[in-house]
ChimeraX commands (.cxc) that place a marker at each C-alpha (Angstrom):
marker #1 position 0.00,0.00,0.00 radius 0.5
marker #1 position 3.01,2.48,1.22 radius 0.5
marker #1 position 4.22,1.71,-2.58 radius 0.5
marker #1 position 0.90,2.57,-4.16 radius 0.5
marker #1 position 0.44,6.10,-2.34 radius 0.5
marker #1 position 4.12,6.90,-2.57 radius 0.5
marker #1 position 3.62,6.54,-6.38 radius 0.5
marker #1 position 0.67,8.30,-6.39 radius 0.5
marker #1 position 2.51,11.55,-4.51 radius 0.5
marker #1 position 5.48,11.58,-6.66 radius 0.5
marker #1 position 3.72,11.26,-9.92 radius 0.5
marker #1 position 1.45,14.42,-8.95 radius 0.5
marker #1 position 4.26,16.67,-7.21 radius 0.5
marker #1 position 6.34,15.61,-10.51 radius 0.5
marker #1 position 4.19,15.44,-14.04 radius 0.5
marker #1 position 1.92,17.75,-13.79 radius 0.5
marker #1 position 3.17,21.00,-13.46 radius 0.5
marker #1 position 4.69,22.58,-9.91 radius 0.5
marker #1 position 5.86,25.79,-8.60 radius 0.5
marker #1 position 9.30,26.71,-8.59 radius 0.5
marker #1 position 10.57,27.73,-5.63 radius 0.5
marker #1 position 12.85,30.86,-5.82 radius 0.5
marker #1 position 14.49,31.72,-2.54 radius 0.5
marker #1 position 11.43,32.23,-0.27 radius 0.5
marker #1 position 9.35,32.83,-3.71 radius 0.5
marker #1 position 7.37,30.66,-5.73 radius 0.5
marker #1 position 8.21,32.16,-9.23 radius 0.5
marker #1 position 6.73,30.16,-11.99 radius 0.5
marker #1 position 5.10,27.20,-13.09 radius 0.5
marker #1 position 7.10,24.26,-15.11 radius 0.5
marker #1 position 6.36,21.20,-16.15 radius 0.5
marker #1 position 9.22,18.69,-15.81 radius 0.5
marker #1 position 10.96,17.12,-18.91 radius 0.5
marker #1 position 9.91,12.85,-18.37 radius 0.5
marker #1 position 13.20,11.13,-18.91 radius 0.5
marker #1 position 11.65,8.16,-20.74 radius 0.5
marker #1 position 7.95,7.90,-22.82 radius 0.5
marker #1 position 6.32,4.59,-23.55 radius 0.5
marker #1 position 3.57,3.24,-24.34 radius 0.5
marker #1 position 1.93,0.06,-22.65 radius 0.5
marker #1 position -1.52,-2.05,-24.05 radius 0.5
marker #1 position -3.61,-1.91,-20.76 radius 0.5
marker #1 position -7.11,-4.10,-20.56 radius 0.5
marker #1 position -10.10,-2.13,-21.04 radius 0.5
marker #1 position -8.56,1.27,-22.06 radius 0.5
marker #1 position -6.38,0.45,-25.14 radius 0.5
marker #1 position -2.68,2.52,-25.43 radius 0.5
marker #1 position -1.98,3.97,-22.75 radius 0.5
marker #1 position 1.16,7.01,-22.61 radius 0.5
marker #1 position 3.67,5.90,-19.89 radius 0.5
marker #1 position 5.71,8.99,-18.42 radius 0.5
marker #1 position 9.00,8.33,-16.69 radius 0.5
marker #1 position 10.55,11.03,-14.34 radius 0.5
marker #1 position 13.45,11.09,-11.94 radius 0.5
marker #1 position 13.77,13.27,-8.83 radius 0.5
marker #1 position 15.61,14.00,-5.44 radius 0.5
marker #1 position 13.58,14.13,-2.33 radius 0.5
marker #1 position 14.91,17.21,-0.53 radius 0.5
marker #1 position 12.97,17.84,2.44 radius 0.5
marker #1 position 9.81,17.74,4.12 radius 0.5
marker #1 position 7.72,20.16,6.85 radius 0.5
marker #1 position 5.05,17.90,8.14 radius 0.5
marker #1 position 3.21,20.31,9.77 radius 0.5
marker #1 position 2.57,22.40,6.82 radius 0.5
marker #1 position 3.25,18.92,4.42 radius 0.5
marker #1 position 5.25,21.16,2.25 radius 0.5
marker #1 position 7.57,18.97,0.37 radius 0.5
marker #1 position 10.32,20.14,-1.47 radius 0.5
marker #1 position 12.14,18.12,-4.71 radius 0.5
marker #1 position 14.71,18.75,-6.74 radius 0.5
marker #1 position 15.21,17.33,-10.57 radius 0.5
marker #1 position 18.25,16.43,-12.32 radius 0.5
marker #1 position 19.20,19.71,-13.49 radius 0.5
marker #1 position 18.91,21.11,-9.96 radius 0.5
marker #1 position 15.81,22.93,-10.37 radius 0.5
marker #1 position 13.00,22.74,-7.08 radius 0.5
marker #1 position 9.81,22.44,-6.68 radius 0.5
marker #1 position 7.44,22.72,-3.75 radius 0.5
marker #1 position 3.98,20.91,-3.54 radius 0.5
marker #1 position 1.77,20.29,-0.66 radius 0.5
marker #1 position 1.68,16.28,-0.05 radius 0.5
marker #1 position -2.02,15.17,0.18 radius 0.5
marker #1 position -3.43,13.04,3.17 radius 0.5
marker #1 position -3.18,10.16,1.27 radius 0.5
marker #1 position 0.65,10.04,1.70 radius 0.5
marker #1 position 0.64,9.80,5.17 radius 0.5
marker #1 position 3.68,10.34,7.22 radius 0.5
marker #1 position 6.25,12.11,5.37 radius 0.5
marker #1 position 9.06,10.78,7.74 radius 0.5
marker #1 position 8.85,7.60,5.62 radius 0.5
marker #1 position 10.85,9.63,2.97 radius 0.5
marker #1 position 14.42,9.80,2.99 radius 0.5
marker #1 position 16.05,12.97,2.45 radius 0.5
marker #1 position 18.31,13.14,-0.60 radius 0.5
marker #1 position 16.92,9.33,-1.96 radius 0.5
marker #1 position 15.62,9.29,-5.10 radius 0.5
marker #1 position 12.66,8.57,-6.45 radius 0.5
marker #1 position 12.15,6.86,-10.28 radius 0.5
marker #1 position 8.45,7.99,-10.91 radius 0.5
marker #1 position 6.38,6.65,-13.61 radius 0.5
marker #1 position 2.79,8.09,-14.66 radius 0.5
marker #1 position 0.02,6.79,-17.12 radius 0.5
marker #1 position -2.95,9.11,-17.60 radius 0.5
marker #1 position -5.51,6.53,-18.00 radius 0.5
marker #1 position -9.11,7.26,-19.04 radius 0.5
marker #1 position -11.93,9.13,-18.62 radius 0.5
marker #1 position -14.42,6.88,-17.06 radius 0.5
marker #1 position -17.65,10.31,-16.63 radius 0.5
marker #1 position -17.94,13.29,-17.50 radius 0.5
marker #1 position -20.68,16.31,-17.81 radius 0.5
marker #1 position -21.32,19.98,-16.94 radius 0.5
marker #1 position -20.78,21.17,-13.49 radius 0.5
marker #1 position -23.60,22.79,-12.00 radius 0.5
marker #1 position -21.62,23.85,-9.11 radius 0.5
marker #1 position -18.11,23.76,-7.50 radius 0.5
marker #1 position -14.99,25.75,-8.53 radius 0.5
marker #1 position -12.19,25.01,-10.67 radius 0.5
marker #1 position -9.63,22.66,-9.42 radius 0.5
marker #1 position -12.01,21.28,-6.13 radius 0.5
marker #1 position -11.71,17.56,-6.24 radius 0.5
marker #1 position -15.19,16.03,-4.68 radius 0.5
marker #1 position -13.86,12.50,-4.44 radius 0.5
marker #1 position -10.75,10.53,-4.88 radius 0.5
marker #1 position -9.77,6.94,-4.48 radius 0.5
marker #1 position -7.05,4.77,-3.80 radius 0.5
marker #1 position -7.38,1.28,-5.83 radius 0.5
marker #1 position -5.16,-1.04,-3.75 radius 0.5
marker #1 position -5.11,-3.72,-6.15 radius 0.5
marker #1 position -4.57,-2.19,-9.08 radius 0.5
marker #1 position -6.87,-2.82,-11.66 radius 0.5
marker #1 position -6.41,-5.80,-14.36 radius 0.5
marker #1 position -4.10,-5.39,-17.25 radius 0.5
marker #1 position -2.03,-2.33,-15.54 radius 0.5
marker #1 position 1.67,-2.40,-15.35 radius 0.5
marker #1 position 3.29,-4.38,-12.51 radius 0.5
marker #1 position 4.04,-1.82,-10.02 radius 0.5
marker #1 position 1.34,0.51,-10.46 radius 0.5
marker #1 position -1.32,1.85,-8.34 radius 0.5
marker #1 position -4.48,2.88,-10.02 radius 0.5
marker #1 position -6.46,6.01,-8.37 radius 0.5
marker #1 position -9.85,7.25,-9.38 radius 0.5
marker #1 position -10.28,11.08,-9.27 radius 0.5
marker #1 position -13.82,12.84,-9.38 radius 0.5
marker #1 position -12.63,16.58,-9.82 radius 0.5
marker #1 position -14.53,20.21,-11.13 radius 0.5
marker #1 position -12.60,21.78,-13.40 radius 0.5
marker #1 position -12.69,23.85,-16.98 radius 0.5
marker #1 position -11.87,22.12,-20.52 radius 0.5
marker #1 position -9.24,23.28,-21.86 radius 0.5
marker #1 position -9.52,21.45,-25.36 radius 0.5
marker #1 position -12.23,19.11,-26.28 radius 0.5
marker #1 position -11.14,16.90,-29.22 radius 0.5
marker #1 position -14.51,14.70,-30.03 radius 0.5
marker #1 position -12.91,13.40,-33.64 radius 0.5
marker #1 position -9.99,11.67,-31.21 radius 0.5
marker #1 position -12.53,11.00,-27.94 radius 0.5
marker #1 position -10.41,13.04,-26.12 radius 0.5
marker #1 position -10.21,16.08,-23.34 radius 0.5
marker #1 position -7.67,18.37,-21.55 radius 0.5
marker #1 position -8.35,19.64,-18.47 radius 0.5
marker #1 position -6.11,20.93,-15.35 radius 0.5
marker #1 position -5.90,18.43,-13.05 radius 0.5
marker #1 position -6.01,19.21,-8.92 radius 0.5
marker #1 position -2.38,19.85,-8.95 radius 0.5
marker #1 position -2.07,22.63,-11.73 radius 0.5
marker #1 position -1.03,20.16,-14.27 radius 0.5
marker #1 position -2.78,19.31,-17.67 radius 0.5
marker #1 position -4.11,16.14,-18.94 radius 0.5
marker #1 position -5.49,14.92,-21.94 radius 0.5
marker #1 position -7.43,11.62,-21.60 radius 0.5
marker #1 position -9.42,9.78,-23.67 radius 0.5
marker #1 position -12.77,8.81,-23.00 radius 0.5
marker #1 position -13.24,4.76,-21.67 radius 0.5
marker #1 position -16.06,3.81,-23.82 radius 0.5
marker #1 position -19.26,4.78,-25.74 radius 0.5
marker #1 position -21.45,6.41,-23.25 radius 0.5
marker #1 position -18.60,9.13,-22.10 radius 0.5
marker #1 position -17.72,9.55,-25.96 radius 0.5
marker #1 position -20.87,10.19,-26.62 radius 0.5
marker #1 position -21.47,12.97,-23.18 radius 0.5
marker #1 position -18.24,14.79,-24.66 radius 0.5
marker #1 position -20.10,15.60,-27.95 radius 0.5
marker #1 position -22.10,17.47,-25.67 radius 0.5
marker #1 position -19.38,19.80,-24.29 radius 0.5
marker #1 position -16.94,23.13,-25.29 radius 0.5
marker #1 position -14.01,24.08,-24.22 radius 0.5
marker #1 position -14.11,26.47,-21.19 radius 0.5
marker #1 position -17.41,24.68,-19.96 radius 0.5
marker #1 position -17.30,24.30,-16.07 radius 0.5
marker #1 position -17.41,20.46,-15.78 radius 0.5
marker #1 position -16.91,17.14,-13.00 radius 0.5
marker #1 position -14.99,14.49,-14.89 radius 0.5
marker #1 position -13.88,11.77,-13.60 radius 0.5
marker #1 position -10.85,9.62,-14.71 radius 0.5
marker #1 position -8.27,6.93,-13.77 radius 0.5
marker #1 position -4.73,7.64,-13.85 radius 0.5
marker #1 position -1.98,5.03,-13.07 radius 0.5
marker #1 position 1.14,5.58,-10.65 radius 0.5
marker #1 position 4.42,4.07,-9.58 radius 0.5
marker #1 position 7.89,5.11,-7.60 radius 0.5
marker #1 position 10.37,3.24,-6.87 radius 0.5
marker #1 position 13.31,4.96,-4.28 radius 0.5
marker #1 position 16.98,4.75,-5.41 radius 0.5
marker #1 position 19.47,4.63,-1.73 radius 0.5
marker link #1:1,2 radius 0.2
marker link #1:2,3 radius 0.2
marker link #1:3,4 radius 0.2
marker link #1:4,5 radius 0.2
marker link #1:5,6 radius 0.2
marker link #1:6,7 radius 0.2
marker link #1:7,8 radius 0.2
marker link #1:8,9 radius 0.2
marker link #1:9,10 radius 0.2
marker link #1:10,11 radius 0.2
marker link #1:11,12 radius 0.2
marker link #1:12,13 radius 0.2
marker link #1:13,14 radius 0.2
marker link #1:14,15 radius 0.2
marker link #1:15,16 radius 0.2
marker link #1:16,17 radius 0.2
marker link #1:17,18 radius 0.2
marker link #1:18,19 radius 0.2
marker link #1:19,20 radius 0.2
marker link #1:20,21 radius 0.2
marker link #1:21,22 radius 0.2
marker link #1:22,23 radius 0.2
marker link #1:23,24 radius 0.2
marker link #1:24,25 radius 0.2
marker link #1:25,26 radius 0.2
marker link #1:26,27 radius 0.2
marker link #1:27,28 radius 0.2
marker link #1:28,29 radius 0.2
marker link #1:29,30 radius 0.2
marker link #1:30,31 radius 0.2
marker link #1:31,32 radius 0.2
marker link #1:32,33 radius 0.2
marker link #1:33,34 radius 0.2
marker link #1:34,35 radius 0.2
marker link #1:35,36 radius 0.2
marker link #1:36,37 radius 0.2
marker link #1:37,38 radius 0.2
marker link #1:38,39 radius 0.2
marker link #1:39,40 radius 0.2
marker link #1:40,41 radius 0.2
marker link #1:41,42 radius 0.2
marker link #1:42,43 radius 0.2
marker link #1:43,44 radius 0.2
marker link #1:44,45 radius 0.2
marker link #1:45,46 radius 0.2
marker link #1:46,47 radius 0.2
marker link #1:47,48 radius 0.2
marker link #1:48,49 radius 0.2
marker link #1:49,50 radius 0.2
marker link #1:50,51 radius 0.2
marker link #1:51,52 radius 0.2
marker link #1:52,53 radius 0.2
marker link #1:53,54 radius 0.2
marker link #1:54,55 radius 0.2
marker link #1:55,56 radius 0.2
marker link #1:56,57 radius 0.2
marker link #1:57,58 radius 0.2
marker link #1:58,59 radius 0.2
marker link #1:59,60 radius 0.2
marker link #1:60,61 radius 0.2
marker link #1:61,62 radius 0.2
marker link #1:62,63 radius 0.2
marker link #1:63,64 radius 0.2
marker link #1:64,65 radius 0.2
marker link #1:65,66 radius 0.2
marker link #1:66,67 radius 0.2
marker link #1:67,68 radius 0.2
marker link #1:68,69 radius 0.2
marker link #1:69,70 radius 0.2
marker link #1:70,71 radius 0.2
marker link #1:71,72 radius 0.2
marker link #1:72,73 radius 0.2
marker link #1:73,74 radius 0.2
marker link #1:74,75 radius 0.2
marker link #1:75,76 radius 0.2
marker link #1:76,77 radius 0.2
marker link #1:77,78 radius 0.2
marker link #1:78,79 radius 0.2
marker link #1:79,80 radius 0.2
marker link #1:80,81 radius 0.2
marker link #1:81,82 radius 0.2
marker link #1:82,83 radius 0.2
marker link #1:83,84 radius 0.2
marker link #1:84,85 radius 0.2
marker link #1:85,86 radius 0.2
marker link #1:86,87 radius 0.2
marker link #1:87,88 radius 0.2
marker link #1:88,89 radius 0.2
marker link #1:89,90 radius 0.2
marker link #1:90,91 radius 0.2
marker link #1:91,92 radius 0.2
marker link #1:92,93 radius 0.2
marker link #1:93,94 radius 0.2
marker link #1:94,95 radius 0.2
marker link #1:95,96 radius 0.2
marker link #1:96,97 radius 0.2
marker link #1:97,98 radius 0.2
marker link #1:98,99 radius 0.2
marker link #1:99,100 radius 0.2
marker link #1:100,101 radius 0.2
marker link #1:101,102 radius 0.2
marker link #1:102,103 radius 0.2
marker link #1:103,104 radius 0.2
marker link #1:104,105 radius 0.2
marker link #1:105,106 radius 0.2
marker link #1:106,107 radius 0.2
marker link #1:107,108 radius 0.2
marker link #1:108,109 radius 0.2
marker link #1:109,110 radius 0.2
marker link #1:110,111 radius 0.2
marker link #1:111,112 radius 0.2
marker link #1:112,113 radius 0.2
marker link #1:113,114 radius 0.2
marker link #1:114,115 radius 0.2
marker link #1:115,116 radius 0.2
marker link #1:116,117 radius 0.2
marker link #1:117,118 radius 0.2
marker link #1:118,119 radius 0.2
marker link #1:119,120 radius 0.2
marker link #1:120,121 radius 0.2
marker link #1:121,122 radius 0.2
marker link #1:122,123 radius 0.2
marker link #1:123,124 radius 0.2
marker link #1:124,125 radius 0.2
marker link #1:125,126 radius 0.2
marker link #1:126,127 radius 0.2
marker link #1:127,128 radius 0.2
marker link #1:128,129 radius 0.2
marker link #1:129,130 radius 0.2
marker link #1:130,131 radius 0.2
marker link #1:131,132 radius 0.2
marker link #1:132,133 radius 0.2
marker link #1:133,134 radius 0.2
marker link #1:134,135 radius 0.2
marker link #1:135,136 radius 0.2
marker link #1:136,137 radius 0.2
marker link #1:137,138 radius 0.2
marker link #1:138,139 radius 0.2
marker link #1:139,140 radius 0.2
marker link #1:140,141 radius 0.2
marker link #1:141,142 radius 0.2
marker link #1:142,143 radius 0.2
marker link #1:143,144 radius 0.2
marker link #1:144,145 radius 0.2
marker link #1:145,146 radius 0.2
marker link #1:146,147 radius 0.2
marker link #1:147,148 radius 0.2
marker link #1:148,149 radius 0.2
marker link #1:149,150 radius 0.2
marker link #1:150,151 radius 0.2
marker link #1:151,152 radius 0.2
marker link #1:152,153 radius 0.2
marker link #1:153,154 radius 0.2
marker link #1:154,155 radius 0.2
marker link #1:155,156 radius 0.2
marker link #1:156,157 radius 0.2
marker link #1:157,158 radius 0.2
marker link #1:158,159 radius 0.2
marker link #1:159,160 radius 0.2
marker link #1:160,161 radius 0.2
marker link #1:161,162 radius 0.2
marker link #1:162,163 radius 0.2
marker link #1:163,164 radius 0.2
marker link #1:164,165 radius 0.2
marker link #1:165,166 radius 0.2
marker link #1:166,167 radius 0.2
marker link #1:167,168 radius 0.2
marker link #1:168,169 radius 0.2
marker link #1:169,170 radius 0.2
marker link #1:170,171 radius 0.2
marker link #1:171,172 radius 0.2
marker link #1:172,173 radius 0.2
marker link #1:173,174 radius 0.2
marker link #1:174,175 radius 0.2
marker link #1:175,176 radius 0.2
marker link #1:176,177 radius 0.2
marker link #1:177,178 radius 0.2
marker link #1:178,179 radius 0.2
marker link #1:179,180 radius 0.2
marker link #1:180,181 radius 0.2
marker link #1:181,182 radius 0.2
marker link #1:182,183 radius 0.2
marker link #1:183,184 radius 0.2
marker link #1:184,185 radius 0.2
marker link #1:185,186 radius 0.2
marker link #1:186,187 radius 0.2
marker link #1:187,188 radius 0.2
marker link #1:188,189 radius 0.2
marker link #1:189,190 radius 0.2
marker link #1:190,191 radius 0.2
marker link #1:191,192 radius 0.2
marker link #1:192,193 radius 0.2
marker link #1:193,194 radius 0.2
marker link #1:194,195 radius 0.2
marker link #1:195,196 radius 0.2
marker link #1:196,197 radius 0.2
marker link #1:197,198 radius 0.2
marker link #1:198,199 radius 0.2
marker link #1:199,200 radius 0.2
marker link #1:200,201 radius 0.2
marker link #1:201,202 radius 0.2
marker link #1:202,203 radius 0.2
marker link #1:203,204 radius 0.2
view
């Protein structure tokens, strides 16, 4: 389980978009360069994009659960670690972490008729994976408000920004969500939900 949520954390702080930390100053917002791309045939959602990333766990406040990380190049990041992770003591400072990330597929989808951008209303851990997934990989399901950034209905696809700040662009899992994203525009308000696949493993 540790394995599975560790993932999950990494995978967020890491691939999809984070704030640079300046000294005392969050200054921008990057999206790190994945080290590796592949693609994996996963049961029940077709080619799925597999996103490798490497980073150095720097330090932890876990009061505030401010985490700090550092890439290859040096650059830092801080993100706020969610519940899910736990006690951030488990983390080693200066270990570091392979991360691997495979948006997975919309699964529902419609217009919001309330909520804000970025407020996830649900989000679970699937301990077992689900069948056909890497080896390695813990699956979570994320139930989220947010605004389309690009609806592509010719591909089955949308982007949105995820609860971190980061884009995705997922497909949709079968007929009945293909055929709910004819029905919406880019820069509609909307509650999608969607799987997304996530491993780490630590390097001491």
């Amino acid at each position: 389980m540790m394995s599975v949520v560790r993932g999950m954390f990494a995978a967020v702080a890491l691939a999809a978009g984070l704030v640079q930390i300046a000294p005392g100053t969050a200054v921008a917002q990057l999206r790190p360069t994945p080290a590796e791309v592949d693609t994996v045939i996963v049961q029940g959602a077709g080619q799925i994009t597999v996103l490798t990333y490497k980073a150095k766990f720097v330090s932890a406040d876990p009061v505030t659960r401010r985490v700090v990380l550092e890439d290859p190049s040096g650059r830092r990041w801080a993100v706020i670690a969610p519940p899910l992770l736990g006690d951030l003591t488990f983390f080693r400072n200066g270990e570091t972490l392979i991360i691997r990330v495979a948006p997975g597929v919309v699964t529902a989808l419609g217009k919001a008729r309330q909520g804000k951008p970025g407020e996830v209303m649900n989000e679970v851990a699937l301990d077992a994976g689900l069948p056909g997934w890497p080896e390695g990989f813990g699956v979570r399901e994320v139930t989220l408000t947010t605004i389309f950034v690009t609806v592509d209905k010719a591909a089955g696809t949308v982007t949105f920004e995820g609860p971190d700040g980061g884009v995705r662009t997922v497909r949709a899992a079968n007929d009945k969500v293909l055929a709910d994203l004819q029905q919406v525009q880019p820069g509609d308000l909307a509650q999608i939900t969607y799987l997304e696949g996530l491993a780490v493993n630590a390097v001491r």
